[in-house]
C-alpha positions, 0 to 999 in steps of 0.5 A: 777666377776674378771672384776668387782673386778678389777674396784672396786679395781682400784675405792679404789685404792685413798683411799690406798694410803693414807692408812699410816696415822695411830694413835699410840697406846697410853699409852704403856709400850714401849713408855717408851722403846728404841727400835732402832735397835731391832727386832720387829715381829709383827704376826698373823694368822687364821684371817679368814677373819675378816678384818674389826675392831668391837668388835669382831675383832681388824681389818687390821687397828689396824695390820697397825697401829701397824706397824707404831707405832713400826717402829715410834720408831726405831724398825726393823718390820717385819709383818708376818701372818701364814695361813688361812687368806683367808677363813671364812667371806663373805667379803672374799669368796666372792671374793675367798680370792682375797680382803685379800691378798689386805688388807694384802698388804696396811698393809705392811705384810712381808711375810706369810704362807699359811694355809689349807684353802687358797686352798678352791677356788682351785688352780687357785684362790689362784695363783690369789691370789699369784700374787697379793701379793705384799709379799712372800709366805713362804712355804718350805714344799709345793712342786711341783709334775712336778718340785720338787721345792717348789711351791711358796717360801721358805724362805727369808732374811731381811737384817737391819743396825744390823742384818740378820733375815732368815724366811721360811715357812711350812704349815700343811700336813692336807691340802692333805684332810682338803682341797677337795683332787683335789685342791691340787693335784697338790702339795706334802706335806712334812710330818713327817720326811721328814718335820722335814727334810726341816725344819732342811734344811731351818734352814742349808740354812739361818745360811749359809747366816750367820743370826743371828735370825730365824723364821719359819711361820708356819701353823701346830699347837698344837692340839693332832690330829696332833701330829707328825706334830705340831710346837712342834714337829718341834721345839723339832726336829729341831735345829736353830729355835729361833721363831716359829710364829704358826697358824693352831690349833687357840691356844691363847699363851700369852707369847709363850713357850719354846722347845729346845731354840725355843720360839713358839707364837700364838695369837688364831684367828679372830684378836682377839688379835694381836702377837708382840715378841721383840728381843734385840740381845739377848733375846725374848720377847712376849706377846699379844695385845688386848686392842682396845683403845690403839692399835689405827687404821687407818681410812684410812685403814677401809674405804679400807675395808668398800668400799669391804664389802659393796659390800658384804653386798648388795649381800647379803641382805635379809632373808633366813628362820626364825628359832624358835630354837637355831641351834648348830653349835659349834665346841666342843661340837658341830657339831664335836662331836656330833649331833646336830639340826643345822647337822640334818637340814643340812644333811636331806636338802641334802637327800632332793635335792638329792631326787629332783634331781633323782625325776626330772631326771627320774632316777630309784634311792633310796637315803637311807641317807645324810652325811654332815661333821661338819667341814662344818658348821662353826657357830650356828644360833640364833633364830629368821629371818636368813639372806643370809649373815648368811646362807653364814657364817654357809656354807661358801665353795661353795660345790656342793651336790653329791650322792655315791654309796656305799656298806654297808661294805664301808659306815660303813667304812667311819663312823667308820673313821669319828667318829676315834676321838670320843668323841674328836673334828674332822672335819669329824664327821658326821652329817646324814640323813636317817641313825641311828647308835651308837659309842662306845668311850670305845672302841679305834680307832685301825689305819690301813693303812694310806690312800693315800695322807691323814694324816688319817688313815683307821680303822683296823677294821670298826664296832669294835666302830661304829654300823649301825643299820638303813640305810633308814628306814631298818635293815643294810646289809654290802652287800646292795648298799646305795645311800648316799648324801654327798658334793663334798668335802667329794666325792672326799675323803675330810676329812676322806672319803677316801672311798667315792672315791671308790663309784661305781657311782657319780652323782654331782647335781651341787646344792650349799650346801647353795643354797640346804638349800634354797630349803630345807627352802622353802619345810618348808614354811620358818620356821626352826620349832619344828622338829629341836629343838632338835636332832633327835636321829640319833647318840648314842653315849656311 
């Protein structure tokens, strides 16, 4: 793959180099502007890899052309983008996120946080990734276990005629679990006060080189389930930070808002609209751009792109199964809170490969059940023919099905973990197979101790909300061992499966999560049909 990755990129290379030919932005409010000598902070962040410009996304070529647009009228640009850049189309996990860091290069990006998910294509591929990067990567936070240093980088200083402007980074200690635990194993996340401490050092350190404005690019976002770490905490906690550019929670935040003399920005996500915060010396500025026909593009810049996704596009070519029914896979309501048709199909592929597994390995093994994460299924299915292309952006990160064995007590444990947000949206909700219980959202989650290397929490008390009632077909029994399908990622105590890690036995397939869902498909005869219009009734929730 990186063989040929590098003959296509030296092919396109011709094409990049004329890539700063852009058309501006037409009947704009600050063409009527003087913007010499101020700043102007171009953001973005989870762009998840829409890259190419469509309806849906206004594309690197309008984030380039905008640059060049502001930097045409005298402004001092600085591009920054805060996380997850690298995940969540196939134009990009094809290439393991190798192909954004490209664009993000030909675009002129200043510097950029890492998010959680630049880690999904393990530590090597995002190394891949860093050398590539013709930018820094700003992440003050993310340290190294053998040296105590950050990682990556820190912060960085951007010296104009006028002004210094200090930037450094910080990205969300969730990624310990949010990405599969061994990718990051290697690195110690800052969290809670030792977080808002490094922030507080970052802003020390930059007013030391005498800075008149900062900014931290940070990937930590708003949401309450991260309470304790969101940029709003930060911020409150932290003195010095004039713009916090955030990411993380894909919160839109037109006009950004203020805490503590800190104005914090966000522009959603997918490149649906772009960041852009002016400062005159004295005050800042922000808004949103979205307007596809005043932002311009860069022709030049899209056919970079289009030369990788076609690639992509003839990879995967083809159908995978047709579907009768509407597949759920949104996030709230949807497959993180609650199940659904789409979680169903899923989790009953993977009792289904881990049953075939044992069946022609001759192993004495009864697979009770499946689990598949909700935050593992990334969009719903339409009715109608499914192509590969979509099958790879519903189940887009590559995880292996695996088998656990656990104990009653230690399954129940992990649901009641899962469900912890309930009725509330959270990643780890699980959608099963084989395994029938009920939620009680009256009663609330009551933390125990925090897991090791994990932002969540253990139940104080597993079975006081959640209640099995069935495990393969028969009464639940604490005591029992349950042999349960799952993906690599939730086995190596991913998301709120810390417990997984403490299974008796684990046996990995080495099956693809989407290449099981093929499978699965096939024993179907191709058809997606009346079983999954509606869920199953697996999950009661009160």
């Amino acid at each position: 793959m990186n063989k040929f990755f590098n003959r296509l990129f030296a092919g396109v290379m011709s094409l990049a180099m004329v890539a700063g030919v852009v058309s501006a932005p037409a009947n704009t409010a600050e063409a009527k502007e003087d913007l010499k000598g101020k700043l102007v902070v171009i953001h973005t962040n989870d762009v998840h890899g829409r890259y190419e410009k469509n309806d849906e996304s206004l594309g690197m070529s309008s984030v380039k052309a905008l640059k060049g647009y502001y930097q045409s009228q005298g402004a001092h640009v600085l591009l920054l983008d805060a996380g997850d850049f690298s995940q969540g189309t196939n134009l990009v996990n094809y290439y393991k996120g190798l192909d954004s860091v490209y664009f993000m290069n030909e675009a002129g990006y200043d510097a950029v946080s890492l998010g959680n998910h630049e880690f999904d294509f393990g530590f090597d591929a995002l190394q891949e990734m860093a050398a590539a990067a013709e930018f820094p990567i700003l992440d003050a936070n993310i340290i190294n276990k053998e040296t105590g240093e950050p990682y990556f980088g820190d912060n960085k200083v951007f010296e104009y005629s006028n002004m210094k402007v200090g930037v450094f980074g910080l990205d969300t200690p969730e990624a310990q679990t949010k990405a599969n635990p061994k990718n990051v194993k290697d690195v110690n996340f800052l969290d809670d006060g030792e977080l808002i401490a490094c922030a507080q050092a970052q802003v020390d350190e930059l007013k030391a080189q005498d800075c008149d404005y900062i900014i931290c690019l940070g990937h930590l976002g708003v949401d309450e389930e991260s309470a304790g770490r969101r940029s709003a905490d930060v911020a409150a906690n932290v003195t010095g930070i004039d713009l916090f550019v955030d990411g993380h929670s894909h919160t839109r935040i037109d006009g950004g808002f203020d805490i503590n003399g800190t104005k914090i920005v966000s522009t959603g996500s997918y490149l649906e609209k772009i960041g852009v915060v002016v400062y005159d010396g004295e005050t800042t500025k922000a808004k949103l751009v979205d307007d596809f026909y005043n932002i311009g593009g860069c022709p030049e810049m899209d056919a970079f792109v289009k030369t990788f996704a076609d690639v992509v596009d003839e990879a995967y070519a083809g159908t995978f199964a047709t579907t009768t029914n509407t597949l759920n896979g949104e996030k709230d309501p949807g497959v993180r809170t609650m199940e659904t048709n789409l979680g169903d199909f899923a989790a009953d592929a993977y009792k289904y490969i881990a049953e075939t597994y044992v069946k022609e390995n001759n192993m004495d093994l009864t697979i009770d059940g499946a689990i598949q994460n909700g935050g593992g299924i990334r969009a719903s299915i339409e009715p109608g023919e499914i192509s590969m292309n979509t099958l790879y952006t519903v189940f887009p990160f590559g995880n292996t099905i695996s088998i656990v064995s656990v104990t009653g007590a230690e399954l129940l444990e992990a649901l009641e973990a899962s469900c912890s947000a309930c009725p509330a949206a959270l990643g780890g909700f699980p959608q099963v197979s084989g395994i029938v219980f009920s939620v009680d959202t009256s009663v609330p989650y009551a933390q125990g101790e925090q897991y090791p290397d994990s932002t969540y929490y253990a139940p104080a008390n597993a079975g006081s909300r959640v209640t099995i009632d069935t495990v393969g077909g028969k009464k639940f029994d604490a005591n029992a061992t349950y042999n349960i399908a799952v993906n690599n990622f939730m086995a190596d105590g991913g998301d709120t499966y810390f417990v997984f890690t403490k299974a008796s036995q684990v046996l990995d397939t080495g099956v693809v999560d989407a290449e099981g869902l093929i499978s699965y498909v096939n024993s179907l005869n191709g058809v997606i049909g009346d079983e999954y219009t509606n869920a199953k009734g697996n999950i009661t929730i009160k």
